[in-house]
N, C-alpha and C positions, 0 to 999 in steps of 0.2 A: 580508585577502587581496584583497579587490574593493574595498578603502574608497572608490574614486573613481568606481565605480559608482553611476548614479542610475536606478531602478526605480519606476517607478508599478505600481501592483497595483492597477486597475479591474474587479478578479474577485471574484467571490461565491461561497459554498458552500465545498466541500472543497480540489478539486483546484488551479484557479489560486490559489489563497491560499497553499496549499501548496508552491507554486512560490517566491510573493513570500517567503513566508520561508525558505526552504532559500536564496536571497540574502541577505538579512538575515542570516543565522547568516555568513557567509564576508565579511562587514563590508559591502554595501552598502547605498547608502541609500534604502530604501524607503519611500513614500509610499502609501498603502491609501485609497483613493476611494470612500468612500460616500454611499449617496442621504441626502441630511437627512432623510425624511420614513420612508422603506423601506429601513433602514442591512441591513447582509449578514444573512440569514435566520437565518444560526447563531446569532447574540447570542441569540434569542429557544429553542433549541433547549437547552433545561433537563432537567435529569434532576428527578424531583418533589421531591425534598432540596432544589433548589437555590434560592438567594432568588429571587423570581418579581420584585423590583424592582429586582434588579441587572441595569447595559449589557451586562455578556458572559456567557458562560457554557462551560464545561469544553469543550464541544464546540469554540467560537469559538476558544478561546483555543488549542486543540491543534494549529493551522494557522495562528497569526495571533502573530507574537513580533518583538520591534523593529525595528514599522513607525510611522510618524507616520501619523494619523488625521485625515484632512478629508474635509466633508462639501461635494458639488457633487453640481449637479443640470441635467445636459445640455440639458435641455429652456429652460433659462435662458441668455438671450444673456452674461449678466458673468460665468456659472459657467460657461461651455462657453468662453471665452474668457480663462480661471483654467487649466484643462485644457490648451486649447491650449497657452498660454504653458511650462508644467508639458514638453510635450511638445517644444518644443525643444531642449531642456537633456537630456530624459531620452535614456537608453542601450537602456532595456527598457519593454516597455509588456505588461503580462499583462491579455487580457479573458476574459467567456464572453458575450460580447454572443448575443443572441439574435436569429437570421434579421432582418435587414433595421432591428435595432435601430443601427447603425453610418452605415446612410444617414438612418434618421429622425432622428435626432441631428448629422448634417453634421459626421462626425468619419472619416469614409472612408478607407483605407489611403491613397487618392492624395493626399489634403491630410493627411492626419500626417505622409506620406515628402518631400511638400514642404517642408514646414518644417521636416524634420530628415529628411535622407538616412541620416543614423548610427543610426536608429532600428530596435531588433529587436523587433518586434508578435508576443507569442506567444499564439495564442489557444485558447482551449479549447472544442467542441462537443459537441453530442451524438451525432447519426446522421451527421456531414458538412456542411460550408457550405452546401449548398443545401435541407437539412431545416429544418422549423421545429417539429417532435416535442420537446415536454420530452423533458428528461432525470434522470431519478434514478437513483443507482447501482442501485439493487435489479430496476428494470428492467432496466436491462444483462445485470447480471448472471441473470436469469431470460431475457433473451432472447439471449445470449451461449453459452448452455449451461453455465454455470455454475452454476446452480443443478441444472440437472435430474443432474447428477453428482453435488451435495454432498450427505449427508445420507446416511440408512441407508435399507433396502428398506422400515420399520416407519415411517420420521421421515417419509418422504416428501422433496420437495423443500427442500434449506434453503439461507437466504443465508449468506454467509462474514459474521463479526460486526463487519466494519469495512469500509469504503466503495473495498474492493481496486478496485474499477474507476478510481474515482476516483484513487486512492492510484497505481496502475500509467499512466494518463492523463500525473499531473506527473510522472512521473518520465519520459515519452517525449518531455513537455514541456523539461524542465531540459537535457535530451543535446542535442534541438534547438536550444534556445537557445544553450549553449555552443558547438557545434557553429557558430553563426550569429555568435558572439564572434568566434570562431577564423579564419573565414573574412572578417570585417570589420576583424583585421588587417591580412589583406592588398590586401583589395579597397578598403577603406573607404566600403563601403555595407555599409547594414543590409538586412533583407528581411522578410518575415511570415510565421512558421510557424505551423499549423494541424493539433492533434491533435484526432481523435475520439474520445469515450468507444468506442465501439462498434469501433472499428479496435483500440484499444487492448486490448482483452478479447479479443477475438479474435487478438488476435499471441500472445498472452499463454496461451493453449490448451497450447502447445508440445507435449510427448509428447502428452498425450490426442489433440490433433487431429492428427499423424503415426499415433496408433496407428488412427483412424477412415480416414485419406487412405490409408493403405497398404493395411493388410486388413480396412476395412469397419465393424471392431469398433466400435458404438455404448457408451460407457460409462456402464453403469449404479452404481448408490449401491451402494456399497460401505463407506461409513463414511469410519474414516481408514486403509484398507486400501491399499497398493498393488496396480494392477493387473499391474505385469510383476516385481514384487520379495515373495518370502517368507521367511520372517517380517519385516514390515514393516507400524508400523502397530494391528497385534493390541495390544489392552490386556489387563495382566494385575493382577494383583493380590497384594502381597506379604504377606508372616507381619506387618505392623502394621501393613497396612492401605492402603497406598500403593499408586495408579496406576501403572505404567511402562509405555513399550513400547519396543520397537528396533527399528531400521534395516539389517537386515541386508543389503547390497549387493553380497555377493561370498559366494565358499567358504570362504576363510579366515574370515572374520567367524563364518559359523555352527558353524563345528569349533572357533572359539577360545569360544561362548557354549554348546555340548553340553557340551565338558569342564567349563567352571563350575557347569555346571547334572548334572553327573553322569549325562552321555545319552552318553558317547563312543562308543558304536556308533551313534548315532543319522546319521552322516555316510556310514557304508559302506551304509545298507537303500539299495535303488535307490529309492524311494519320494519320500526325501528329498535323493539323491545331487548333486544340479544344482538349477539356481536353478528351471528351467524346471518338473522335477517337483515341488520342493517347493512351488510356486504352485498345480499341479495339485492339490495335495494337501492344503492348507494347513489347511484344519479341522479332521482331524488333527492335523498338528502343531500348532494352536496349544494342542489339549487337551494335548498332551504335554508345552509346556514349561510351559503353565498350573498342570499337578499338583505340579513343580519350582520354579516361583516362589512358589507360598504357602508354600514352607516356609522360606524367609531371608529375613529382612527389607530393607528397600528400600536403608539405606544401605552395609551389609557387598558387595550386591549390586552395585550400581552403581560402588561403589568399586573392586570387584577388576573388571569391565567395563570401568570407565576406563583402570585399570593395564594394557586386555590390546588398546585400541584398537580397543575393540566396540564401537558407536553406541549409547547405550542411553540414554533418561531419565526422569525423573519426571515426570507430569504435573501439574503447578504451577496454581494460580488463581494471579489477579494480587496480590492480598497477600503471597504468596511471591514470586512475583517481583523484585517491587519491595523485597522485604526484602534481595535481595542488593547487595553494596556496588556492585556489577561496573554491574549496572541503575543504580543511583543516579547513579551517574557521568554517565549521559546522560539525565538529568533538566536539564532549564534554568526558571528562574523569573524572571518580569516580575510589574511593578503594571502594570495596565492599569487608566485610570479607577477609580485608589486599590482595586483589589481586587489581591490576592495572585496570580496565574497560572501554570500548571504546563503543562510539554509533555514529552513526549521529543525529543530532536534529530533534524534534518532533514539531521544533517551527520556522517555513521560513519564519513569514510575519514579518514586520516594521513598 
């Protein structure tokens, strides 16, 4: 789709990596620039299973899928002038340079766009161009208010189990970049876009921070509860033993999940009548459909749910997951430095 596209990916860590391959999946050609000495932090980023003498490792490889691998070192006049050349030709150039790492290095927006006006610099930070504050996702997200939502009243503050900041960063990254393709059809200049971790978590709020901006409401942990939807969220527990919960989003949903569950008066009590009381009310109801779910088992349950276009599902570990054919499908596998590599795709649409 992009074969004549040429991308360097001078980024480290999660997010800009994540960019350079969600390119590389759409056919182009990616070039991934590491330091010879201090190559991307991830290779080293092992789970304790994993060989401690292999170059990459599960993490690396989850964000990192057919790119070509050279190792340059800025600080070197023949390697910074490898780069440059590199930068002529290329179409996209992804960093997460750090404050003032771009001028210590003599590779400055003004001299890259010099020697290639076609060029789209998309760059990734933490707090903004003019901060120089690392950045980790976990921070973010603990100072985004993402944590102080997630988690239960009991768990305390908890992180989401994957690097969402980060993961939400490329993706504002990739719209801008296209977005900057698109417009250097017709312009035929390139330009330099610049997302923030920190900008990006915070757009990214959406309901919770309208439901704080409008009437004040600070949101506390709740679990996997919604705050403005009930039954939504509640875990219950079936006659063999299975997780489920549902998503009930409307009145029809919950009149079509009482008749399956043998509550059909449960939609006329006022208690339960509107979305808005049954939220008011919901600890209640979730004892009540609670006493109705242990007695069918998970997949008779789900099944007639399906048939009736109730939201409803099992809560799955990733061994289940990945047992479905549906998952496997968007499984892709590389040898990287003669080891097997495994990812899911960077690329869902059709």
């Amino acid at each position: 789709m992009l074969n004549d596209l040429k991308v360097i990916d001078a980024s480290t860590v999660l997010a800009g990596p994540s960019v350079g391959t969600f390119f590389a999946e759409l056919g182009a050609h990616v070039t991934k620039i590491e330091h010879p000495k201090h190559p991307d932090v991830t290779r080293s980023w092992k789970l304790a299973t994993e060989d401690s003498a292999s170059s990459v490792s599960a993490y690396f490889s989850s964000i990192n899928y057919k790119k070509n691998y050279i190792q340059l070192d800025f600080t070197q006049e023949n390697d910074k002038n490898r780069f440059l050349e590199l930068i002529t030709t290329a179409d996209i150039l992804i960093t997460n340079f750090k404050k003032g790492d771009a001028a210590k290095f003599g590779i400055e927006d003004e001299i890259l766009f010099q020697l290639n006006p076609r060029l789209i610099h998309g760059k990734i930070n933490g707090y903004g161009s003019e901060s120089d504050r690392v950045a980790y996702d976990l921070i973010l997200q603990a100072e985004s208010g993402f944590m102080s939502m997630n988690g239960t009243p009991e768990s305390g503050p908890v992180k989401m189990p994957v690097a969402l900041i980060d993961v939400l960063a490329a993706h504002h990254l990739k719209e801008g970049i296209l977005l900057a393709l698109y417009e250097r059809e017709k312009s035929g200049k390139g330009k330099a876009i610049s997302v923030a971790l920190y900008d990006a978590a915070l757009s990214n709020l959406v309901n919770q921070a309208s439901n704080y901006l409008m009437t004040g409401q600070v949101p506390q942990r709740i679990g996997s509860l919604h705050p403005n939807i009930a039954p939504y969220g509640e875990i219950f527990t079936t006659k063999d033993g299975a997780l489920i919960t549902f998503a009930i989003g409307s009145d029809a949903h919950f009149q079509k999940l009482c008749v399956e569950l043998g509550l059909n008066d449960l939609p006329e009590k006022g208690e339960f009548s509107n979305n808005q009381h049954r939220v008011k009310n919901r600890i209640k109801l979730a004892q009540i459909i609670g006493e109705k779910v242990k007695l069918v088992d998970v997949k008779s349950l789900l099944d007639n749910l399906h048939l009736l276009n109730v939201p409803a599902g099992k809560i799955k570990s990733l061994d289940e997951v990945f047992d479905a054919p549906e998952a496997q499908k968007l499984v892709r596998n590389e040898m990287i430095d003669n080891i097997e590599t495994k990812r899911v795709t960077s690329v869902i649409f059709k």
